[in-house]
N, CA, C and O atoms as a printed pandas DataFrame, in Angstrom:
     atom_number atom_name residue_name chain_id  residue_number  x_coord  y_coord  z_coord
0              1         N          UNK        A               1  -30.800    3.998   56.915
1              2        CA          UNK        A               1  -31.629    3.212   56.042
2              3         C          UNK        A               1  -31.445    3.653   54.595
3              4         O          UNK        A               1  -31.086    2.735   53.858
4              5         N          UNK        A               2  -31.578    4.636   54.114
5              6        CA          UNK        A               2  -30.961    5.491   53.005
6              7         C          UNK        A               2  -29.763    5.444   52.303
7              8         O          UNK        A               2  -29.486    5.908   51.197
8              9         N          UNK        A               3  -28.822    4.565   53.418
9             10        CA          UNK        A               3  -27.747    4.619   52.953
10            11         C          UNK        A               3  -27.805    2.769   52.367
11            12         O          UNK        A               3  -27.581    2.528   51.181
12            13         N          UNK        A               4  -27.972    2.169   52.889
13            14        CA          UNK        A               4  -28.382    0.375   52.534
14            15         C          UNK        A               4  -28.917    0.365   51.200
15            16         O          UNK        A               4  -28.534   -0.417   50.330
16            17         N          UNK        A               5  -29.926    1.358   51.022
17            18        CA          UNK        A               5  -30.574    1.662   49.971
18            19         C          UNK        A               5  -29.954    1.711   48.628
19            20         O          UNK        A               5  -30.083    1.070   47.585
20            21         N          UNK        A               6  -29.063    2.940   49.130
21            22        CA          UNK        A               6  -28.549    3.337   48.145
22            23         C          UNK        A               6  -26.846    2.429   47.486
23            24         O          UNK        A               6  -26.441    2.428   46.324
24            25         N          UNK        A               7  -26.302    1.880   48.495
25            26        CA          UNK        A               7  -25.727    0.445   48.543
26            27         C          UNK        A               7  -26.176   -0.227   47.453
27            28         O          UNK        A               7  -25.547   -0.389   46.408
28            29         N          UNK        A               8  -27.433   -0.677   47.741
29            30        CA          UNK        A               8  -28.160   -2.018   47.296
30            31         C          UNK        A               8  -28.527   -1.556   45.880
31            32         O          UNK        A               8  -28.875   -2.349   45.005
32            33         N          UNK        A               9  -28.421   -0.095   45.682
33            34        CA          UNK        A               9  -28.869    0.447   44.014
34            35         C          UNK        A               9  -27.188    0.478   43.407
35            36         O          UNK        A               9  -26.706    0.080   42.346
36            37         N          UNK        A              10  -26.670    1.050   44.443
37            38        CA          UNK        A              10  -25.513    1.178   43.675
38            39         C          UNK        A              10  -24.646   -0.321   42.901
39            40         O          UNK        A              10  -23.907   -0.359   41.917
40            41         N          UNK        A              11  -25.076   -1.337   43.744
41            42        CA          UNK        A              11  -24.468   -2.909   44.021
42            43         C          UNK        A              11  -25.631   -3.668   42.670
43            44         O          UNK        A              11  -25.309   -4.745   42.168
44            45         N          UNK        A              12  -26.691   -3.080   42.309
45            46        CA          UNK        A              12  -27.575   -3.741   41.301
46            47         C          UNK        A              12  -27.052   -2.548   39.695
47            48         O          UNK        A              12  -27.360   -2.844   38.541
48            49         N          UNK        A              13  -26.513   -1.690   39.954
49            50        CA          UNK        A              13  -26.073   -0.541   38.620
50            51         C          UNK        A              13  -24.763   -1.431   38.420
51            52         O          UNK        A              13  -24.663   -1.795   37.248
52            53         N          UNK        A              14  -24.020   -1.755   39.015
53            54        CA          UNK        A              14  -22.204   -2.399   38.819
54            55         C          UNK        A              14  -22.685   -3.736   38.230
55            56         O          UNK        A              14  -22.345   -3.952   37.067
56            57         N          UNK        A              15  -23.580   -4.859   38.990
57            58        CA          UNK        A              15  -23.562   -5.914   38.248
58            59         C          UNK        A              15  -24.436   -5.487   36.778
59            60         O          UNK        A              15  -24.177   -6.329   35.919
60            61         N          UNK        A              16  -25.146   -4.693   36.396
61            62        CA          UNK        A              16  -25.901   -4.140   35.362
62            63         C          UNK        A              16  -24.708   -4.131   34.041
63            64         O          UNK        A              16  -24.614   -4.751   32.982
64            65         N          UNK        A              17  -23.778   -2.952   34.821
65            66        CA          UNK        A              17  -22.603   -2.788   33.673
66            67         C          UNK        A              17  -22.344   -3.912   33.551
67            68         O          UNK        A              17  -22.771   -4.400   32.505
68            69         N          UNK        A              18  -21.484   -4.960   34.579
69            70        CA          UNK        A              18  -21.139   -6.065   33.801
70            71         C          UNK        A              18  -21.748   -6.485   33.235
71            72         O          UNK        A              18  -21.271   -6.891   32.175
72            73         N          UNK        A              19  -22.789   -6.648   33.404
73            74        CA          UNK        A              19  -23.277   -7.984   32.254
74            75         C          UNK        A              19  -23.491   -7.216   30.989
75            76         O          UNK        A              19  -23.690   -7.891   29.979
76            77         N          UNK        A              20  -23.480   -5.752   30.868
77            78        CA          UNK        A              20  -23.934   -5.151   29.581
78            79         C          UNK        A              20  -22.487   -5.422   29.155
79            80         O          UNK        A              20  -22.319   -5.757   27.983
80            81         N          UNK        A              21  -21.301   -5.307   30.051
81            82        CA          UNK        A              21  -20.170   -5.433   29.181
82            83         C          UNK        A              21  -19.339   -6.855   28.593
83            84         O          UNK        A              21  -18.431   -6.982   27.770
84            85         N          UNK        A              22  -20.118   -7.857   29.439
85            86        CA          UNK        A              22  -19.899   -8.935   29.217
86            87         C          UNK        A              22  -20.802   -9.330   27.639
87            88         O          UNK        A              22  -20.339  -10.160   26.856
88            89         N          UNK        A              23  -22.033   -8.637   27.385
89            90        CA          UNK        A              23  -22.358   -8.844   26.132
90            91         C          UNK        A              23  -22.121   -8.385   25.215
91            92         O          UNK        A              23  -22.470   -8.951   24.179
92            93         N          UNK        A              24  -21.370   -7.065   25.159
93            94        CA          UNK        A              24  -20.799   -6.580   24.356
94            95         C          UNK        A              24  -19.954   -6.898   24.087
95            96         O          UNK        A              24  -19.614   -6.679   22.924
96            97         N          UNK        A              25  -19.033   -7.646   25.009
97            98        CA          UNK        A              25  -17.687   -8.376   24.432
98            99         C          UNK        A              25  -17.540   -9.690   23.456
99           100         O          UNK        A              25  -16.666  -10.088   22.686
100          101         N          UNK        A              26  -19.203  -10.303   23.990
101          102        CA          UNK        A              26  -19.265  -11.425   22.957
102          103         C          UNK        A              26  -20.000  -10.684   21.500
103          104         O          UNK        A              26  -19.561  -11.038   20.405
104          105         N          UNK        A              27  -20.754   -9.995   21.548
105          106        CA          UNK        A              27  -20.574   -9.407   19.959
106          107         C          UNK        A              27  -19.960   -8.957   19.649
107          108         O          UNK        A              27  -20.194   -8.461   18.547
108          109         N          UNK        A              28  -18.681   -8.696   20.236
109          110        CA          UNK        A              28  -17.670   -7.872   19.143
110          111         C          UNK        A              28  -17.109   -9.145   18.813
111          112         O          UNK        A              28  -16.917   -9.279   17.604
112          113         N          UNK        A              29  -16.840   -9.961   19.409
113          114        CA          UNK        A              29  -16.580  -11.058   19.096
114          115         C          UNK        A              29  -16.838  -12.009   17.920
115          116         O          UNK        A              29  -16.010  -12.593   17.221
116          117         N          UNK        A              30  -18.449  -12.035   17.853
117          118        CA          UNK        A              30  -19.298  -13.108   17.082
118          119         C          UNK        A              30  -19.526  -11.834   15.839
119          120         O          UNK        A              30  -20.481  -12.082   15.103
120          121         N          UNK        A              31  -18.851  -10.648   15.549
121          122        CA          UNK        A              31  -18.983   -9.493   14.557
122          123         C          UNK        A              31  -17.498   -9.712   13.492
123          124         O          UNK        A              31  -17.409   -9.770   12.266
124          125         N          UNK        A              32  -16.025   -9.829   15.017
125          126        CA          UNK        A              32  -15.467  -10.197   14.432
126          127         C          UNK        A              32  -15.224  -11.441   13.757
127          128         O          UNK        A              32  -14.498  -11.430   12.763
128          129         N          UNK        A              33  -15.703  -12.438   14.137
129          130        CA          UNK        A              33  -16.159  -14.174   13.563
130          131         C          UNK        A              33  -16.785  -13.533   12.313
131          132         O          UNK        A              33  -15.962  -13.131   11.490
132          133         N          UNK        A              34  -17.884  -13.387   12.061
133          134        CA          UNK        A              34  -18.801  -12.869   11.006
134          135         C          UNK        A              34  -18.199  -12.347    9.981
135          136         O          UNK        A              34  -18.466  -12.644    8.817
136          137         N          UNK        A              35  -17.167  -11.363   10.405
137          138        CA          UNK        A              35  -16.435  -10.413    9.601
138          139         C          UNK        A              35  -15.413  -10.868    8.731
139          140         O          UNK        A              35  -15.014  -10.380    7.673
140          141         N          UNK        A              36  -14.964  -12.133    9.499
141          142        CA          UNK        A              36  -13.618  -12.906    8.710
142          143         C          UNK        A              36  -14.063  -13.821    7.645
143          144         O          UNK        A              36  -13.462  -13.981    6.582
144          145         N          UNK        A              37  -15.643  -14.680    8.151
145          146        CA          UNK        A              37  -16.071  -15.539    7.582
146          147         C          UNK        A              37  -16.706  -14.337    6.020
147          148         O          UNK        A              37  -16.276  -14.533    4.883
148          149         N          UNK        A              38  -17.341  -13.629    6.218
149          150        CA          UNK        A              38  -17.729  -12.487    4.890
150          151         C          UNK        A              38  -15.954  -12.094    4.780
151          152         O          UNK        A              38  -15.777  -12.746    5.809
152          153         N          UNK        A              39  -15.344  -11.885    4.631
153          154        CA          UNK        A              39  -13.840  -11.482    3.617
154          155         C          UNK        A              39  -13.442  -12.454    3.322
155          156         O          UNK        A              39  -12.670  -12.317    2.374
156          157         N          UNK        A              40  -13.593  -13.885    3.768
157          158        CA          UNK        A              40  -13.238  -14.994    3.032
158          159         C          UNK        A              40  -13.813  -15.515    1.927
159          160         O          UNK        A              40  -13.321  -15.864    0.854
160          161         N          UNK        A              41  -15.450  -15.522    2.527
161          162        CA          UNK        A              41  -16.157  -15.851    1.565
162          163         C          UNK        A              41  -16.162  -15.088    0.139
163          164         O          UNK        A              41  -16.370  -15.712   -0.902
164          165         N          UNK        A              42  -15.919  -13.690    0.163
165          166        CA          UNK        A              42  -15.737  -12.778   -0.893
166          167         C          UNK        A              42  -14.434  -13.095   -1.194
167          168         O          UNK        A              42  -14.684  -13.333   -2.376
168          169         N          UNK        A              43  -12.768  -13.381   -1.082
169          170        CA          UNK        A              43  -12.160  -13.907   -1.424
170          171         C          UNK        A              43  -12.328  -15.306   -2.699
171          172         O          UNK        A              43  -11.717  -15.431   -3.761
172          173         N          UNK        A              44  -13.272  -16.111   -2.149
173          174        CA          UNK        A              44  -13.405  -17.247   -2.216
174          175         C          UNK        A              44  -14.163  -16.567   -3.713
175          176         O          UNK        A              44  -13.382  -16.860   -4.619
176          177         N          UNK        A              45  -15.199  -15.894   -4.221
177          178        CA          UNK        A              45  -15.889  -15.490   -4.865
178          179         C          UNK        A              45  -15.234  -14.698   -5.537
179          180         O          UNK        A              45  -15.823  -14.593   -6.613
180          181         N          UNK        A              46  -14.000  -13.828   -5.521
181          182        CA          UNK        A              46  -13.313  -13.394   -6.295
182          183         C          UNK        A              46  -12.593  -14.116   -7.124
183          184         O          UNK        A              46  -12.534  -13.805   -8.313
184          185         N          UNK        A              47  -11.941  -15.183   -6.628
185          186        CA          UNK        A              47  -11.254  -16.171   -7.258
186          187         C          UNK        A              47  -11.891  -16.915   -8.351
187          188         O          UNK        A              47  -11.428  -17.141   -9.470
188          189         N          UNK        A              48  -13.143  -17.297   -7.805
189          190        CA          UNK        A              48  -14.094  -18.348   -8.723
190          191         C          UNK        A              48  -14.643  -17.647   -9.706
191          192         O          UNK        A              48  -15.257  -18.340  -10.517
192          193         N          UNK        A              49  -14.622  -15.921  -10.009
193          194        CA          UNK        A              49  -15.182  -15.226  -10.974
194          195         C          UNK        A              49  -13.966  -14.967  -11.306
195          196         O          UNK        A              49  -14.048  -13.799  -11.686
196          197         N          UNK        A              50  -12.513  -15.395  -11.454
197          198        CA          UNK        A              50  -11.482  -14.760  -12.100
198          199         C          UNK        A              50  -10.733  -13.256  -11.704
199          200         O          UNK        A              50   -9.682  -12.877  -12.221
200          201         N          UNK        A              51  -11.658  -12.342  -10.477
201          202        CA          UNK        A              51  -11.400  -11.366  -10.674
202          203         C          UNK        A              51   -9.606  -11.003  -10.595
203          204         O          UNK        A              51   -8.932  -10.055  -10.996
204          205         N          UNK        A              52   -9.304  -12.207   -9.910
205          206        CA          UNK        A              52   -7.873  -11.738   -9.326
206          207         C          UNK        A              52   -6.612  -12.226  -10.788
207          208         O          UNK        A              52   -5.531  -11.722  -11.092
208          209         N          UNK        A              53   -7.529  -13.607  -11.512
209          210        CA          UNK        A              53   -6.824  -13.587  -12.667
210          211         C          UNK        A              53   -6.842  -12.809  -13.597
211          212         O          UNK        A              53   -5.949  -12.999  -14.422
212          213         N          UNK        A              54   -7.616  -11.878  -13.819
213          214        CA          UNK        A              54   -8.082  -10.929  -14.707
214          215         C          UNK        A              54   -6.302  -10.204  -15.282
215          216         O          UNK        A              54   -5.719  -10.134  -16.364
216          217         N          UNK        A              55   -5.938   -9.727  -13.645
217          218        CA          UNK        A              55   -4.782   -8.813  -13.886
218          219         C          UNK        A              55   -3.764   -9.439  -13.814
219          220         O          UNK        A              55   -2.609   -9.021  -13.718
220          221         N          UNK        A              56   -4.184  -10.562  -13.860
221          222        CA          UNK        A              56   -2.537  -11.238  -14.367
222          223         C          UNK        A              56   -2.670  -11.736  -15.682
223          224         O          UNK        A              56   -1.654  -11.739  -16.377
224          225         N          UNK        A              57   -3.533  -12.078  -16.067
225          226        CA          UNK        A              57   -3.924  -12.487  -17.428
226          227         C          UNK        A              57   -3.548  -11.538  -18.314
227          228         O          UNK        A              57   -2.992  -12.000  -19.310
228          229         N          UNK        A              58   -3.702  -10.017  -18.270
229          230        CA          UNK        A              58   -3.685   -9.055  -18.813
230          231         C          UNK        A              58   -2.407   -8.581  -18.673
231          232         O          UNK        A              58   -1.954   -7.941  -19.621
232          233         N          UNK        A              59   -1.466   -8.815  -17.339
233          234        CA          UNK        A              59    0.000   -8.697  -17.886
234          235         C          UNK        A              59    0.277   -9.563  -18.692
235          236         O          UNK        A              59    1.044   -9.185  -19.578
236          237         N          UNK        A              60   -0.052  -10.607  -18.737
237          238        CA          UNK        A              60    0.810  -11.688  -19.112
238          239         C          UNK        A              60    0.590  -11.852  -20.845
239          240         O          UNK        A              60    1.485  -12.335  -21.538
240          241         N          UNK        A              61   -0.667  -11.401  -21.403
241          242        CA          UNK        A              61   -0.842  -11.390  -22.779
242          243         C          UNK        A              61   -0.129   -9.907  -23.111
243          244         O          UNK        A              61    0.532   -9.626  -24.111
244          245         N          UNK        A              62   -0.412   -9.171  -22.143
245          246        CA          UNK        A              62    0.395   -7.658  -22.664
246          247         C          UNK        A              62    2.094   -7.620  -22.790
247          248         O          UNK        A              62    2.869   -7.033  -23.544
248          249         N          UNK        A              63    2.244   -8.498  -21.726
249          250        CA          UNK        A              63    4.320   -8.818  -21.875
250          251         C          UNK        A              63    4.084   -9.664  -23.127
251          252         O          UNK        A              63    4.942   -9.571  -24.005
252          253         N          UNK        A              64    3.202  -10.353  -23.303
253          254        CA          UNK        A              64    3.934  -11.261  -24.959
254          255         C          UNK        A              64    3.685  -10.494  -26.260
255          256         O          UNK        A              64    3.866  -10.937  -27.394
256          257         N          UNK        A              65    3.369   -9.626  -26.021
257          258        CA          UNK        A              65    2.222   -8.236  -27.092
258          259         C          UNK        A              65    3.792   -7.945  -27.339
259          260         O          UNK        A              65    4.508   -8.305  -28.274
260          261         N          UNK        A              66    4.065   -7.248  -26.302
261          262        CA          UNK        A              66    5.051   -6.122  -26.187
262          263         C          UNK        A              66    6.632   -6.885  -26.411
263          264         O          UNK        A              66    7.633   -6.424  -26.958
264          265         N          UNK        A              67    6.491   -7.732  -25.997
265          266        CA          UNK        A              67    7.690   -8.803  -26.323
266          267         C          UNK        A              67    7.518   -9.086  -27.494
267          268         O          UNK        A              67    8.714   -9.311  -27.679
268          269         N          UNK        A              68    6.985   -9.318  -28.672
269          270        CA          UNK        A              68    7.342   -9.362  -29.766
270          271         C          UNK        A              68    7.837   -8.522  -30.523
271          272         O          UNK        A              68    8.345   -8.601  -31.642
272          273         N          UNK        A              69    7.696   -7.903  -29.999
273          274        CA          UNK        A              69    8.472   -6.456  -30.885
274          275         C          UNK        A              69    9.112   -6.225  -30.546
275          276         O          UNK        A              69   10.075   -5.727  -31.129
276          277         N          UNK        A              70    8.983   -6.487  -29.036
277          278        CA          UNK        A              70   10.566   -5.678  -28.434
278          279         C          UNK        A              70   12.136   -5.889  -29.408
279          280         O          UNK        A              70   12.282   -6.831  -30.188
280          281         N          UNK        A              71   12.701   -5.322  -29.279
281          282        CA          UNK        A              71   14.169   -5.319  -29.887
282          283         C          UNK        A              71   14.129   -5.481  -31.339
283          284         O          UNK        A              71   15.114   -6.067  -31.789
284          285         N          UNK        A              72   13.233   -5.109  -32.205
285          286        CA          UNK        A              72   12.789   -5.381  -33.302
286          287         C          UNK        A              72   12.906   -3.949  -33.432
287          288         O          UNK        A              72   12.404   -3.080  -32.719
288          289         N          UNK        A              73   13.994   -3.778  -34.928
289          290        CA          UNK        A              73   14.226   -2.351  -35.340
290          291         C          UNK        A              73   14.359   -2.818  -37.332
291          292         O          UNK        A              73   14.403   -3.924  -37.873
292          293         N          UNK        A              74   14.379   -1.803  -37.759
293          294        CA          UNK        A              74   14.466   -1.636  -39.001
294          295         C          UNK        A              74   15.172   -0.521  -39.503
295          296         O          UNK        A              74   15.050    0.600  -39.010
296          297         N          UNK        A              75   15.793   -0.740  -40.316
297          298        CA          UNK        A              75   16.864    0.254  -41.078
298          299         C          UNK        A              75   17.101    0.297  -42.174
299          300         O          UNK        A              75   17.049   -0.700  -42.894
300          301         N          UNK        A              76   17.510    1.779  -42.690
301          302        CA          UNK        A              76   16.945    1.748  -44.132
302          303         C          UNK        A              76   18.706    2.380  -44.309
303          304         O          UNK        A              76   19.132    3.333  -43.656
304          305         N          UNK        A              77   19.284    1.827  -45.028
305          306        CA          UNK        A              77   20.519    2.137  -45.029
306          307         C          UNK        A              77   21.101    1.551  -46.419
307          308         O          UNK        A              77   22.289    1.701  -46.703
């Protein structure tokens, strides 16, 4: 009798795990969903505040800075 028992505990602990692991698999899931949708959205928000033009903007006025002078010498001869 002890042993049915312990069967019937052991047979209610196994379906237990599954289902704890079956829910854990859908939040890693709906974490990773979450996770892509927040790095996009911050993408999306980097762009619209310029941050990503910032550093190209700043090469691009600094190469014409530096390009004007470039090859520009003077001599006193």
């Amino acid at each position: 009798m002890g042993a049915v028992v312990s069967c019937i505990g052991n047979l209610f602990k196994t379906i237990g795990r599954v289902i704890m692991a079956i829910i854990n698999g859908i939040g890693s899931i709906i974490m990773a969903i979450v996770n892509g949708v927040v790095t996009f959205l911050d993408i999306i928000v980097s762009f619209l505040t310029c941050q990503g033009c910032h550093s190209r903007r700043r090469s691009k006025i600094g190469g014409r800075r530096h390009g004007a002078h470039h090859g520009t010498t003077t001599s006193t001869i």
